[in-house]
C-alpha positions as CSV (number, residue, x, y, z in Angstrom):
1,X,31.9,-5.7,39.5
2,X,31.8,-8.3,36.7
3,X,29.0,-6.6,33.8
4,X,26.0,-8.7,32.7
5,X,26.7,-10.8,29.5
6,X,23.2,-10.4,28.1
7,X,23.1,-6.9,28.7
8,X,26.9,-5.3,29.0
9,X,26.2,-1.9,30.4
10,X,24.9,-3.0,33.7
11,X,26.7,-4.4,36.0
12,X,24.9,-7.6,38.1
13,X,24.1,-5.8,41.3
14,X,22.6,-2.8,39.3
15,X,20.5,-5.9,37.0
16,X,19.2,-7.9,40.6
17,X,18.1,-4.5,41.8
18,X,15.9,-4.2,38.6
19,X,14.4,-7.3,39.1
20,X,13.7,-6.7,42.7
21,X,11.6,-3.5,41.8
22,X,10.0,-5.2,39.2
23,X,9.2,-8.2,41.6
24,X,10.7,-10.9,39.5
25,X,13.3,-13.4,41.0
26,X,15.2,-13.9,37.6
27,X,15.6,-12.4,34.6
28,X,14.6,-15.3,32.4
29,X,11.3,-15.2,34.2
30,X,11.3,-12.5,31.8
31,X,10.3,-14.9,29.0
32,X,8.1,-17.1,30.5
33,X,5.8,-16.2,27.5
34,X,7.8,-17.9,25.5
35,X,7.1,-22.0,25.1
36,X,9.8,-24.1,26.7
37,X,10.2,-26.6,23.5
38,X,11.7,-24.3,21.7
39,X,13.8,-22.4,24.3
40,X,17.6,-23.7,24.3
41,X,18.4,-25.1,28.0
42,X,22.0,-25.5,27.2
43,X,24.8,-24.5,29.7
44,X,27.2,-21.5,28.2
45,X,30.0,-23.7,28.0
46,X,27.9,-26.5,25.7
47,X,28.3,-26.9,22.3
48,X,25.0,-24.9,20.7
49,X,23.2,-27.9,18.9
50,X,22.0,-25.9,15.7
51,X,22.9,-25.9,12.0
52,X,25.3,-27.9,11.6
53,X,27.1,-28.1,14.5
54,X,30.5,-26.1,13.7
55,X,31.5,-23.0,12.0
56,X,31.0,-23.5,8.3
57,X,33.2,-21.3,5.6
58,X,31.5,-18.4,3.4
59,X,31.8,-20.1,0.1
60,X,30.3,-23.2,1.8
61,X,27.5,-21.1,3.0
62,X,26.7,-19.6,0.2
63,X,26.6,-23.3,-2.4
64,X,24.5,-25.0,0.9
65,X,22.0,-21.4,-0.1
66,X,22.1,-21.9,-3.3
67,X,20.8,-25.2,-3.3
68,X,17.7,-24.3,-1.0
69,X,16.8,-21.6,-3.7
70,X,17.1,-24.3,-6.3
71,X,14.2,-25.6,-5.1
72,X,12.2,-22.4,-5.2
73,X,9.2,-22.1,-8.0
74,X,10.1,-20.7,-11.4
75,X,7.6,-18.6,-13.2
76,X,7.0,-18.8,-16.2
77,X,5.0,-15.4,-16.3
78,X,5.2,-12.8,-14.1
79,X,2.1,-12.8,-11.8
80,X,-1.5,-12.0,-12.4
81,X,-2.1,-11.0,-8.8
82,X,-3.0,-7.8,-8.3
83,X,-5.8,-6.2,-5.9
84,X,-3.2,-3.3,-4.6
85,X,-0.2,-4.2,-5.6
86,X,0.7,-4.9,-8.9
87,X,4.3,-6.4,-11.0
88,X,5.3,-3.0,-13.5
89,X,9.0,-2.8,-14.9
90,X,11.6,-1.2,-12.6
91,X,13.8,0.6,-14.6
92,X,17.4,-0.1,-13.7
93,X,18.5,3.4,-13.1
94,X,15.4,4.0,-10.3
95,X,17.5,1.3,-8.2
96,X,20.7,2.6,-8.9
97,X,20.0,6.2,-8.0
98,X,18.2,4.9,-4.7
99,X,21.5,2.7,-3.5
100,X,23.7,5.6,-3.6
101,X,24.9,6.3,0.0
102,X,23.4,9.8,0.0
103,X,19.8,8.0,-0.2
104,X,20.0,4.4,1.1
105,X,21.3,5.1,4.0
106,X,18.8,8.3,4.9
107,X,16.4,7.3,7.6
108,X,13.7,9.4,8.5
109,X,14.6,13.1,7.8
110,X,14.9,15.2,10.7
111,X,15.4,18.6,10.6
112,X,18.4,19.0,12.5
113,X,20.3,16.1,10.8
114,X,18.5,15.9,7.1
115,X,21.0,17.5,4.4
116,X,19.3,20.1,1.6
117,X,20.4,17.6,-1.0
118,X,17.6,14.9,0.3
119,X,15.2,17.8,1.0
120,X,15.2,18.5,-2.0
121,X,14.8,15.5,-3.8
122,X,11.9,15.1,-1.5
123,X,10.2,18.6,-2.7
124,X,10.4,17.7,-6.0
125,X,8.6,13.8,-5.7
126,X,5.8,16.3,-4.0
127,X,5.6,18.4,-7.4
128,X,5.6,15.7,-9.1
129,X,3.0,14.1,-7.3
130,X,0.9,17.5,-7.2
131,X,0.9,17.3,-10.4
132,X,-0.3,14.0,-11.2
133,X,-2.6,14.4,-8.5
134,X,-3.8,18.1,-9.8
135,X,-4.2,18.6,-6.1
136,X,-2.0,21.5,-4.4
137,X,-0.3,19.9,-1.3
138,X,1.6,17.1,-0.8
139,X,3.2,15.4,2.0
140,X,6.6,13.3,2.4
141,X,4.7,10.8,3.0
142,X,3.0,7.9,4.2
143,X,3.5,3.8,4.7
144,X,1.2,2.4,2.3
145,X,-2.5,2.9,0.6
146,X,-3.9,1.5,4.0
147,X,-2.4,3.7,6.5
148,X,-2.9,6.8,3.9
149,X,-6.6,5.8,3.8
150,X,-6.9,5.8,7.3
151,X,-4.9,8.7,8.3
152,X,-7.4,10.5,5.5
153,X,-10.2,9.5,7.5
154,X,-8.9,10.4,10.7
155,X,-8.1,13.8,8.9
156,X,-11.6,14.3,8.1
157,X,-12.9,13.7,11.6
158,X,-10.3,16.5,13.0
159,X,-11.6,19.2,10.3
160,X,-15.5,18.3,10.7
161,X,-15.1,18.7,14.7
162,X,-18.3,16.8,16.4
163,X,-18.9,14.6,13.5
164,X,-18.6,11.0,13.8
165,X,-19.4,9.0,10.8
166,X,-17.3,8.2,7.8
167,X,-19.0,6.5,4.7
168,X,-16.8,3.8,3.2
169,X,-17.8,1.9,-0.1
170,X,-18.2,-1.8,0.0
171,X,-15.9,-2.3,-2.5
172,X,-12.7,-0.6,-1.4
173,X,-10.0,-2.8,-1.5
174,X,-10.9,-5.1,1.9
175,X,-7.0,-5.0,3.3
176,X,-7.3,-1.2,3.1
177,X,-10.8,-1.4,5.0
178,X,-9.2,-3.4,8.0
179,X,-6.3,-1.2,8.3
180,X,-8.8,1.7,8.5
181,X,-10.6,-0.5,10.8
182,X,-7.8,-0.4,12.8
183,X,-7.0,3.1,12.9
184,X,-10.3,4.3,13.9
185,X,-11.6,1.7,16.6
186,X,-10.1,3.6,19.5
187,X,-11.5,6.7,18.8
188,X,-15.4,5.6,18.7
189,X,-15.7,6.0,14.7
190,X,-18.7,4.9,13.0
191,X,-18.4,3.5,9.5
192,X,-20.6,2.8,7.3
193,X,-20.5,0.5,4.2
194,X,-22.3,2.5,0.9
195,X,-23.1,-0.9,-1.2
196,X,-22.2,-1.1,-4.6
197,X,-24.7,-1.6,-8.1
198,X,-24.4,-5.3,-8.9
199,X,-24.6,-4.9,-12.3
200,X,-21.7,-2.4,-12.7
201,X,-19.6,-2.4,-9.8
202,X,-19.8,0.9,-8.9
203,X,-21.1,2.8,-5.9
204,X,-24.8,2.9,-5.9
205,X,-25.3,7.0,-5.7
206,X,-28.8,6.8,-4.7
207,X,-28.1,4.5,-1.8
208,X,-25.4,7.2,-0.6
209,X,-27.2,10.1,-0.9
210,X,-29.7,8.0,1.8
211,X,-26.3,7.7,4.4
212,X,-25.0,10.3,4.0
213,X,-25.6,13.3,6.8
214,X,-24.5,15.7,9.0
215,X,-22.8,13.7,11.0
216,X,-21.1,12.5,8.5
217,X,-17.0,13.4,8.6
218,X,-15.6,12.5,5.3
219,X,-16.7,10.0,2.1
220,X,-13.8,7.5,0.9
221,X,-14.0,6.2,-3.1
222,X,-11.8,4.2,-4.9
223,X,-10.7,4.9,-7.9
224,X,-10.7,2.4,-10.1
225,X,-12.3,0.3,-6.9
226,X,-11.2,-3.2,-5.5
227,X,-12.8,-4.8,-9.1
228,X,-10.5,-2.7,-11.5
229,X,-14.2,-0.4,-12.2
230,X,-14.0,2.4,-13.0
231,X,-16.2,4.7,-11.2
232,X,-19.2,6.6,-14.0
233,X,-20.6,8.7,-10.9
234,X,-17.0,9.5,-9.3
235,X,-17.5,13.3,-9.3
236,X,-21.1,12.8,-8.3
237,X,-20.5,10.9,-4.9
238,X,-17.9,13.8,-4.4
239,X,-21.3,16.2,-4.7
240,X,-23.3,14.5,-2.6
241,X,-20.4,14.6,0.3
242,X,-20.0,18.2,0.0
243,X,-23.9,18.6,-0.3
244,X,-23.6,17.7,3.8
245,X,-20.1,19.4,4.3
246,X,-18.3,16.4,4.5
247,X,-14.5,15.6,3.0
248,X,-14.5,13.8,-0.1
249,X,-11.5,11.6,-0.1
250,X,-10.4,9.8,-3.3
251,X,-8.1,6.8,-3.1
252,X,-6.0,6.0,-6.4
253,X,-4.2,3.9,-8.5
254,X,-1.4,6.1,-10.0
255,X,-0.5,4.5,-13.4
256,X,-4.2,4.5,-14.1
257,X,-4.1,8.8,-13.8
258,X,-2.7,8.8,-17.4
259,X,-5.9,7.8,-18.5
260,X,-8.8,8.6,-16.1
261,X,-9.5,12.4,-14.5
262,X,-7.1,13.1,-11.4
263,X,-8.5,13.6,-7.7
264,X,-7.8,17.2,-8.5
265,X,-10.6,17.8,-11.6
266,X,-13.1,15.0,-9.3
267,X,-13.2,18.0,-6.6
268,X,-11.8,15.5,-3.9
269,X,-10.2,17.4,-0.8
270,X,-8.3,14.5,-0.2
271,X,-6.5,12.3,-2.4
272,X,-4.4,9.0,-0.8
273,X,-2.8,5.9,-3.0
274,X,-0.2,3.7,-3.2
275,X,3.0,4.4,-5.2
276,X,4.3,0.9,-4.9
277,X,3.6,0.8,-9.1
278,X,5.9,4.1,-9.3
279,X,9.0,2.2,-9.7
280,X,8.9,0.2,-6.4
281,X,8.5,-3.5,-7.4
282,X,6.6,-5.9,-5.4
283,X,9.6,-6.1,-2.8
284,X,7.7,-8.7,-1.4
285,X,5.2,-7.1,0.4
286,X,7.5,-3.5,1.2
287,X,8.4,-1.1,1.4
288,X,5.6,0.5,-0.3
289,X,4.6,4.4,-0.5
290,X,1.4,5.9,0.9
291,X,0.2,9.2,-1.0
292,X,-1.1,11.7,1.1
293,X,-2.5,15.2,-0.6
294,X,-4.9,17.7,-0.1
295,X,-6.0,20.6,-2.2
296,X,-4.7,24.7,-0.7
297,X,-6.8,25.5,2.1
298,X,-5.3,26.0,5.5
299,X,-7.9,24.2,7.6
300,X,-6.9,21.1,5.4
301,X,-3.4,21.7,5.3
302,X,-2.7,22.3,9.2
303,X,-4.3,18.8,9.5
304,X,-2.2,16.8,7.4
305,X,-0.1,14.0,9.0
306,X,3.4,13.4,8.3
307,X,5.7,16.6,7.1
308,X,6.1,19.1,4.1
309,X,9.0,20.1,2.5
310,X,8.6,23.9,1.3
311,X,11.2,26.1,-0.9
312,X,12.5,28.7,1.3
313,X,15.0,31.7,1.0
314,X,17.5,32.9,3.3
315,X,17.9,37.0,4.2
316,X,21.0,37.2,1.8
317,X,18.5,35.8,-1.0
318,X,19.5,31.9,-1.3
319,X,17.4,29.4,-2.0
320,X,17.0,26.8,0.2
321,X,14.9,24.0,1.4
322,X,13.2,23.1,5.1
323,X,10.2,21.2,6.9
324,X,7.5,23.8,7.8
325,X,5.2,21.0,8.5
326,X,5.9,18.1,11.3
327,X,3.0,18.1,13.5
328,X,3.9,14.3,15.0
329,X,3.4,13.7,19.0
330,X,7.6,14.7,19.4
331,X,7.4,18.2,18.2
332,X,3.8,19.2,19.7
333,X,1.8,17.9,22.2
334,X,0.6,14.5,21.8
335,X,-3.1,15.8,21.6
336,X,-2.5,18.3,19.3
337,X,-0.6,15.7,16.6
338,X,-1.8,14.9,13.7
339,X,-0.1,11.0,13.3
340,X,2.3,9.4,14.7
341,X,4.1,8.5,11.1
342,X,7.8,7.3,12.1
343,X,9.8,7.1,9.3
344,X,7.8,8.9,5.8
345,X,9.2,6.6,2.7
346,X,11.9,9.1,2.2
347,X,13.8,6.0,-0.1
348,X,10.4,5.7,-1.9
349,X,9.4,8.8,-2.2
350,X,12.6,9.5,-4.1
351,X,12.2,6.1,-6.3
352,X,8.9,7.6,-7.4
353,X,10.4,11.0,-8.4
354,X,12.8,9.5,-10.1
355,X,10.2,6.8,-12.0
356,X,8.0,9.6,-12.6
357,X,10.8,11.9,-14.4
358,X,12.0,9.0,-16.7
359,X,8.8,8.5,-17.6
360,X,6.9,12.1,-17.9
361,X,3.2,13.0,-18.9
362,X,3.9,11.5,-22.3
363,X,5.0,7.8,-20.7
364,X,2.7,8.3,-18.1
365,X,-0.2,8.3,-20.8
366,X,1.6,5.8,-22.6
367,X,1.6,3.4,-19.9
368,X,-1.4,3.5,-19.1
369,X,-2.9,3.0,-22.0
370,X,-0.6,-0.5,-22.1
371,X,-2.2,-1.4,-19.0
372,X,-5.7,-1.0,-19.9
373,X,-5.5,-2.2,-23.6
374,X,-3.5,-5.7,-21.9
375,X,-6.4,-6.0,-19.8
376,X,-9.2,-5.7,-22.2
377,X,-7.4,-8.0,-24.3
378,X,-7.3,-10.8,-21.6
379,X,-10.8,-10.1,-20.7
380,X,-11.5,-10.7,-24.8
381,X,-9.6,-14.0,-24.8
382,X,-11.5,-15.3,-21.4
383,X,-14.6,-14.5,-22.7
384,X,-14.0,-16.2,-26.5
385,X,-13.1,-19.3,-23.9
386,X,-16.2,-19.5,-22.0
387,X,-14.5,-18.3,-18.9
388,X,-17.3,-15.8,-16.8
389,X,-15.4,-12.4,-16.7
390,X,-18.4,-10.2,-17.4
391,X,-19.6,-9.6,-13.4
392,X,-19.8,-6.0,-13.9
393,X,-21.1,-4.5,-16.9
394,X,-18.4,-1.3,-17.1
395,X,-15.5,-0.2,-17.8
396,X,-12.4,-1.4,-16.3
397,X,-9.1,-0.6,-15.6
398,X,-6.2,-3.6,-15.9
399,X,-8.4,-5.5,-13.4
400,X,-11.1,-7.7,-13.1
401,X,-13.1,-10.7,-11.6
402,X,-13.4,-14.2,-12.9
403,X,-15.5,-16.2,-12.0
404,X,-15.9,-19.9,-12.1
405,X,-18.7,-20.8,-9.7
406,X,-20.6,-22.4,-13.5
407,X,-17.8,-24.4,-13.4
408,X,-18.6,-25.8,-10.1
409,X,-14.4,-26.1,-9.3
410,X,-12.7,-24.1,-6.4
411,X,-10.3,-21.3,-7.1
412,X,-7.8,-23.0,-4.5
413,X,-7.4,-26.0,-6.7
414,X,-7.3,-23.9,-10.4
415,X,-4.6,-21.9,-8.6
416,X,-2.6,-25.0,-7.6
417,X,-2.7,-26.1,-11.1
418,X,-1.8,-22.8,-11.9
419,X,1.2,-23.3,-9.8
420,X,2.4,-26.5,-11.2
421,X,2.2,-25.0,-14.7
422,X,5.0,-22.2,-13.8
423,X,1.8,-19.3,-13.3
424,X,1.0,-16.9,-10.1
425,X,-3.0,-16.9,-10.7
426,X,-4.8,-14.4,-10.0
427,X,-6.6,-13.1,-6.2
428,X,-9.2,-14.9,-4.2
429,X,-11.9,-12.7,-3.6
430,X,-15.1,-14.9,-2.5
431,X,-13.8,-14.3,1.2
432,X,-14.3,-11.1,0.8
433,X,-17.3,-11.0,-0.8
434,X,-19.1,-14.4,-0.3
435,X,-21.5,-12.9,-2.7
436,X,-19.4,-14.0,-5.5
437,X,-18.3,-17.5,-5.0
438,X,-15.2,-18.7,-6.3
439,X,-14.1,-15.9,-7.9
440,X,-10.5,-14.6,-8.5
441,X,-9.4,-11.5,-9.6
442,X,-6.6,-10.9,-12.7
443,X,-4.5,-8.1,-13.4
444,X,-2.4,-7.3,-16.1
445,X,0.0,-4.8,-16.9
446,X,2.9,-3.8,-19.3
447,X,5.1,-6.4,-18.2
448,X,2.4,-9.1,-19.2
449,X,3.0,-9.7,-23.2
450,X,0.5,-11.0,-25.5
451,X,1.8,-15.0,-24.9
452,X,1.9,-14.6,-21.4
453,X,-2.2,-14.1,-21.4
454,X,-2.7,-16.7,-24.1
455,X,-0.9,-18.7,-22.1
456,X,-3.0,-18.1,-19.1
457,X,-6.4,-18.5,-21.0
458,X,-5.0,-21.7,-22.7
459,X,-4.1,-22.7,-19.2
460,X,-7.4,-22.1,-17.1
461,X,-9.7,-23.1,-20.1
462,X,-7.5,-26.7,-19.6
463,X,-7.7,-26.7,-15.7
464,X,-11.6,-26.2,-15.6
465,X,-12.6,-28.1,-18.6
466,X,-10.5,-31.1,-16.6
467,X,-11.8,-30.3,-13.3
């Protein structure tokens, strides 16, 4: 019997009995969801009315490419967008160490089919993440910041049995709080906003101490927070959690560990961030990294999504490395797991051990310091042009608002002009925090040199005095 053409395995009698137990009379009933405009109603033997209408030669592929990217936006700067994500210099040697075969084409690591090699190159991006973290268990590892952040709070409800309210602060990073959202809704979570000091950014302790309770599962901070603050009364709200037995779960921005005090020394029991700044580029929105740790206690530990590489030794004494944790709905069952993480990073993990061993505590430290110097200096030069950049009255890390509300123009249009002058601008915010009006936030890192902001200042001071 002659096979299917859309789906070769089957033959057509074994395909019309499929559709007779499903109750449909043909299988492109299938797709009814889909609108007819766009759905091709040529016969097989027509000619397929697309591109250009006839096979077309690489090279001549490749110019008719080349002149659609032409068209593309050049920058003149890198970008100024930050709020998560932020441009830092890739070394060249991170990408070529990822691209060899051994790595690149790794998927998720199972035990059966995962080679020492990659395990082991995996234990050592979670000891070097332990200690930047100054926590004592890492795992190998999550999606992103957002699904970290929620995994941590889904953590925190499995440890504190019975409890069911997590305390988030209002001024998390607001694509983090949906994705936490997210994660939580089907399992009857409350969440409750702490708000934050309108003067300097921060979490207002006092109003925390007031929500938090006993019901309460686990407290979330971030670290610098959505604004680039940096937060006084960190190791306070961290307190005031444990004071009620909750978790206290930090989420942070790793460059910004070579200056500020790790999750570890805060007393957090969980710490989450992003590693995209770990030698990941922007990639255009991913792959990113999501850092998951914990400090050593085994009611913490046997909790943990995702899986753990450990350093083991054989009976004839030879070192060697395996998963002894991967509690995911295939090895367990499904109510006993602790995620359902499907592939852990393992490429990124290993771009991030290998950024993080180039650079070392000295770099690290160094680095940061770059960061946070190119931001104050920016901040300086807004200021000196009249621009509204002191919102909160603290510390910041190599972020911060702008606001232009005095101005009385909209952020879309200064960020179109932007545009046209060869610069990214910097984040919308007011839709996230109406609050603030038309306010944008600017980061700045080591790839952003001293022209680059002038530039920028010289550029916005122009835009807004124009209107």
């Amino acid at each position: 019997m002659e096979n299917h053409p859309w789906i070769p395995s089957l033959t057509r009698d074994q395909v019309e009995k499929l559709l007779r137990v499903m109750g449909v009379g043909d299988i492109g009933e299938l797709f009814n969801d889909i609108p007819a405009s766009i759905k091709l109603t040529r016969k097989k033997w027509e000619k397929l009315e697309i591109g250009f209408g006839r096979p077309i030669s690489e090279i001549e592929a490749k110019r008719i490419l080349h002149g659609k990217l032409s068209k593309n936006t050049t920058l003149k700067t890198p970008p100024f967008m930050g709020g998560g994500v932020y441009p830092h210099y890739v070394p060249p040697l991170v990408k070529y160490i990822i691209s060899r075969g051994e790595f690149l084409t790794a998927y998720t690591p199972y035990q059966a089919e995962i080679s020492q090699g990659l395990m082991q190159a995996i234990f050592e991006y979670q000891s070097l993440m332990a200690e930047l973290l100054e926590m004592d268990v890492v795992n190998a590892s999550m999606y992103d910041w957002g699904s970290a952040a929620a995994e941590a709070v889904l953590m925190s409800l499995r440890v504190n049995k019975g409890r069911t309210r997590v305390i988030l602060p209002a001024n998390m990073n607001p694509y983090h709080r949906r994705v936490v959202e997210s994660y939580t809704w089907p399992h009857g979570v409350k969440i409750v906003y702490a708000p934050f000091n309108r003067e300097t950014g921060g979490v207002d302790v006092e109003e925390l101490k007031k929500l938090v309770d006993e019901e309460t599962a686990g407290v979330y901070l971030q670290y610098p927070n959505f604004f680039g603050v940096v937060e006084a009364d960190a190791k306070a709200i961290g307190e005031v959690a444990h004071e009620k037995g909750a978790l206290f779960i930090t989420g942070v921005y790793p460059i910004a560990l070579g200056l500020l005090k790790s999750p570890g020394e805060l007393g957090a029991d969980i710490a989450v961030g992003e590693g995209q700044p770990l030698g990941l580029g922007l990639n255009y929105g991913g792959p990113y990294l999501g850092i998951f740790a914990t400090r050593f206690d085994m009611n913490l530990v046997r909790q943990m999504p995702g899986r753990i590489i450990g350093l083991a030794e054989s009976h004839r004494g030879e070192r060697g490395f395996a998963m002894i944790l991967q509690t995911r709905e295939q090895y367990i069952r499904r109510e006993k797991a602790t995620s359902n993480i499907c592939t852990n990073e393992a490429l990124m993990a290993i771009a991030a051990a290998v950024y993080l061993s180039m650079l070392g505590k000295n770099g690290l430290v160094k680095l940061a310091e770059i960061n946070y110097y190119r931001a104050h200096y920016a901040w300086a030069k807004m200021r000196q042009a009249g621009l509204k950049v002191d919102l909160f009255k603290w510390d910041f890390f190599n972020e911060f608002p702008v606001s232009f509300n005095e101005q009385g123009v909209k952020y879309s249009f200064i960020h179109e002009k932007l545009l046209e002058r060869g610069i990214h601008g910097g984040l919308y915010i007011g839709d996230h925090y109406p609050e603030l009006g038309e306010t944008a936030l600017f980061a700045f890192t080591e790839v952003h040199f001293k022209e680059d902001i002038d530039l920028l200042v010289e550029s916005l001071t122009e835009i807004t005095r124009r209107g």
